[in-house]
BAFI-3210 file (N, C-alpha, C; in Angstrom, 3 decimals, decimal comma, padded with zeros to 6 digits):
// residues 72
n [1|2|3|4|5|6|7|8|9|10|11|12|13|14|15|16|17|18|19|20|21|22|23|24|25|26|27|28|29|30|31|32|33|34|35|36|37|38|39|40|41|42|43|44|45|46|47|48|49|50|51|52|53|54|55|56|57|58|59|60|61|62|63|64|65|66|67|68|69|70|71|72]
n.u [064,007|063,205|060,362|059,325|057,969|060,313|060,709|062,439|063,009|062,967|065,276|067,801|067,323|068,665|071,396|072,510|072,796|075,280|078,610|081,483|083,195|081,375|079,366|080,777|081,627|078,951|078,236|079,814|079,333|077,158|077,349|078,342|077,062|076,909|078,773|081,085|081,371|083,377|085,904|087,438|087,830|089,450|091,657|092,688|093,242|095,008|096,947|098,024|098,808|100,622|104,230|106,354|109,008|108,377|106,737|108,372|110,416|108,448|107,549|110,524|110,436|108,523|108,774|111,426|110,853|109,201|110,658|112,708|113,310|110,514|109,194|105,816]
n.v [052,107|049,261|048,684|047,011|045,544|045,065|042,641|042,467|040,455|038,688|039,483|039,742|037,041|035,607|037,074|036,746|033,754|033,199|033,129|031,219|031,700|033,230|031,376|029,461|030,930|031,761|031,678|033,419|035,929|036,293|036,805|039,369|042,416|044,635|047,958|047,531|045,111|044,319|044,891|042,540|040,973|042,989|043,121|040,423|039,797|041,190|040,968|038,484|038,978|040,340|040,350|039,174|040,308|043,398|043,543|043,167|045,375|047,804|047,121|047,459|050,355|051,520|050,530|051,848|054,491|054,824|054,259|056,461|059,755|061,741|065,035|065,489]
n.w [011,011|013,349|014,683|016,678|019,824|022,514|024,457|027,693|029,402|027,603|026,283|028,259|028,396|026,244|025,538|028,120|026,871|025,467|024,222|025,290|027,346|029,093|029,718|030,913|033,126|034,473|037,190|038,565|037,100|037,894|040,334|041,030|041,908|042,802|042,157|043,781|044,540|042,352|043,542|045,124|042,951|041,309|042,749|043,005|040,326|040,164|042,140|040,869|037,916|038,647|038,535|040,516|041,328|041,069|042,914|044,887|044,708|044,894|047,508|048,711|048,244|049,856|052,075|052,698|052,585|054,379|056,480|056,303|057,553|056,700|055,532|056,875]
ca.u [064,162|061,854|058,774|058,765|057,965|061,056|060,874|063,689|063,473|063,463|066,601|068,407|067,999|069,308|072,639|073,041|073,035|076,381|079,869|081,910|083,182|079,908|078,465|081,279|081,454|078,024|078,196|080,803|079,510|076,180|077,521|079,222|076,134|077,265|080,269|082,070|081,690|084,356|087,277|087,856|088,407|090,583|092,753|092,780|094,115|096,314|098,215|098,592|099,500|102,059|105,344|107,302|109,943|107,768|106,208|109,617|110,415|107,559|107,604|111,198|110,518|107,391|109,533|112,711|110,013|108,638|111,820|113,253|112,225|110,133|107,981|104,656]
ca.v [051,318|048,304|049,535|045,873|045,875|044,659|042,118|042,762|039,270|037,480|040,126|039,288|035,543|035,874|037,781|035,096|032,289|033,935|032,903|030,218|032,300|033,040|029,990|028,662|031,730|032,375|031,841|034,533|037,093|036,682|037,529|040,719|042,552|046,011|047,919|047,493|043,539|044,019|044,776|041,593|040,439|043,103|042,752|039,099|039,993|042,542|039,940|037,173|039,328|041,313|039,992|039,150|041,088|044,470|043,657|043,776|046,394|048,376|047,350|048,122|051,638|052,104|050,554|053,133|055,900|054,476|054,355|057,853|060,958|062,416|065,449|065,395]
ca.w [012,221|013,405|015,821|017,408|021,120|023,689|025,875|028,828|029,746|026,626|025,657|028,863|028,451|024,750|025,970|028,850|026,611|024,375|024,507|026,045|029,289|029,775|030,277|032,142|034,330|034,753|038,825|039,552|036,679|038,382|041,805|040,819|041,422|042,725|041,909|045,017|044,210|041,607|043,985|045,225|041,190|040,498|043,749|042,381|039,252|040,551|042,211|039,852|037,082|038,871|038,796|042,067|041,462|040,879|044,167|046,019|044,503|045,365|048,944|049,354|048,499|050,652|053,390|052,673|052,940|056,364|057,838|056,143|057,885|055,010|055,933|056,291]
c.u [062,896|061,158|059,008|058,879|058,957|060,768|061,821|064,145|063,882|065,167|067,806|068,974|069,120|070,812|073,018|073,278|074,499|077,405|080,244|082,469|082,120|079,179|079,629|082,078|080,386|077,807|078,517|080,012|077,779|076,087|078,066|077,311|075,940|078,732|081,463|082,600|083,551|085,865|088,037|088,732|089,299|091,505|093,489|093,523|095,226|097,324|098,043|098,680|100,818|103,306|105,725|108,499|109,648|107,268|107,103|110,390|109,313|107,494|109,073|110,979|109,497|108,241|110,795|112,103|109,652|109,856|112,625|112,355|112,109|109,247|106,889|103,733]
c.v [050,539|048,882|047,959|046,031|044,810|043,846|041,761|041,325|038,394|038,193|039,280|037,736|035,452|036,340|036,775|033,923|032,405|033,643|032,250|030,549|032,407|032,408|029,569|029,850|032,479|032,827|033,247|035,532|037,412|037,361|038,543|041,844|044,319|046,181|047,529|045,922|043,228|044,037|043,742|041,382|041,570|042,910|041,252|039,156|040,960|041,652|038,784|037,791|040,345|040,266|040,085|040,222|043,011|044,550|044,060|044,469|047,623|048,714|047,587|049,142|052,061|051,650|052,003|054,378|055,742|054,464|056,275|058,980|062,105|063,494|065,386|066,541]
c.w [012,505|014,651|016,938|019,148|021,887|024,639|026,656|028,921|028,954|026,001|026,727|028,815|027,369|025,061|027,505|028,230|025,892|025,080|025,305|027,297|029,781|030,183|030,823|033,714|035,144|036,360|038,996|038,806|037,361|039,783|041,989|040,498|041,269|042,711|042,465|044,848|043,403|042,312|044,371|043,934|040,992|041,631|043,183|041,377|038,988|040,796|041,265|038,835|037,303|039,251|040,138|042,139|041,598|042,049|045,054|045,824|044,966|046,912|049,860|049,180|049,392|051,800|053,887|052,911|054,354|057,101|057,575|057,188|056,936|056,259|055,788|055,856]
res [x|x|x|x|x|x|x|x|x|x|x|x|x|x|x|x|x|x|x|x|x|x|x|x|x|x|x|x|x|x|x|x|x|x|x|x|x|x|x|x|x|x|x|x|x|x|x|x|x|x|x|x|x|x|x|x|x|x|x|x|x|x|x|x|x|x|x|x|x|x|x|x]
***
């Protein structure tokens, strides 16, 4: 293995400059900074990859439960 000494910053730039999402998403992947950030994006991609029909499905049964008397 090579001994050579690391520099963080010159690594980081190096791995920022890589791949074509990357450079044209640099904004957003820079503003995702703590984890919590990410929920927005997947809520986001929750809905626009879920089908419409899976949705109203879904929310008739959470409705049919809210109106049933289920125990708690």
């Amino acid at each position: 293995m090579r001994r050579d000494h690391l520099d963080e910053a010159a690594i980081k730039d190096q791995l920022n400059q890589r791949g074509f999402l990357n450079r044209m998403l640099c904004r957003i992947t820079k503003a995702v900074a703590k984890p919590w950030h990410m929920f927005p994006v997947g809520l986001l991609f929750g809905l626009g990859l879920t089908p419409s029909p899976t949705v109203a499905l879904i929310l008739a049964v959470v409705v049919d439960a809210a109106t049933a008397n289920l125990p708690s």
